[in-house]
Structures are given as C-alpha cells and as structure tokens.
N, C-alpha and C positions, 0 to 999 in steps of 0.2 A: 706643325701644330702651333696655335698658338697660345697666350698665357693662358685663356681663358679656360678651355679645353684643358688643359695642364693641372689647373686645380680643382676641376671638378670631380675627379675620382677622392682627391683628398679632402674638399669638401663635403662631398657625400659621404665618407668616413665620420668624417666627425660629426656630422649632424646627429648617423646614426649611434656612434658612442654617447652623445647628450641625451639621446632619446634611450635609450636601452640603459645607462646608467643608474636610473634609480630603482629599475627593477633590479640590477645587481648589486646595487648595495643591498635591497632590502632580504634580497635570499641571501646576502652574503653575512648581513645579521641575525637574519632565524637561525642560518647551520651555525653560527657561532654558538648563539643561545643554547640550539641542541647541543654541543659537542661539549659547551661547560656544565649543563645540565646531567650530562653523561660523567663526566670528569666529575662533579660533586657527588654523586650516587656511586661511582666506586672509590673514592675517597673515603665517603661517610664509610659503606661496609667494610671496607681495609681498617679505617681507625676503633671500628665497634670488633671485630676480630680480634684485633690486637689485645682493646682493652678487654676483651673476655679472657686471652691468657694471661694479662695482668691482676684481673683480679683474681683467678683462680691461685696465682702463683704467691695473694697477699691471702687469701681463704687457707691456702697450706701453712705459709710461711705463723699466721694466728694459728690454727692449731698443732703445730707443732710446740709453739711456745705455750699454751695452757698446757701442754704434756710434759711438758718441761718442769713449767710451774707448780704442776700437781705432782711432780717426782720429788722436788726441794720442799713442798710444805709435810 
C-alpha cells in the first residue's frame, strides 16, 4: 500500500465529520434547549409547591397569633 491509499480511509473520515458536524451541533443545541426547558418547568412547580406550604405555614402561624392576641386583650 501506498501513502496515498493509507490516508484515504482517514480522509474520507473527516471529510465526512466536517460535513455531518453542523447538523450535530445543531440537534445537539435543540435537545439541550429542550432538556433546560424541561429542567425550568419542574423547577418552577417544585419552587411553587414549596412556596404553597410556606405560605400555608405563615396563614397558620398569623392566625394562631390573632388568637393569641384576642386571649390577652
């Protein structure tokens, strides 16, 4: 064999990695987009849960204290 013949398998590699690259960046940028997209929307409902038993726990923690308040006056 000679060089020539030698590097043609690995040149035809990389051509085709040059050529095929920018379509895999660009799917490789949508599933990213989807997958933070996905990761923001169960973030947001985990933080809005949360903050539902936080405020329920300040709606108690307030009337307990006006009952309080209405015992001492």
């Amino acid at each position: 064999m000679d060089d020539a013949e030698e590097n043609k398998p690995h040149d035809l590699r990389d051509r085709l990695k040059a050529f095929a690259q920018p379509f895999v960046d660009s799917l490789d940028s949508k599933l990213r987009d989807q997958v933070d997209a996905r990761v923001d929307q169960r973030v947001d409902a985990t933080l809005a849960a949360r903050l539902a038993v936080i405020e329920r726990a300040v709606a108690d923690l307030d009337r307990s204290l006006k009952e309080l308040e209405d015992r001492l006056r």
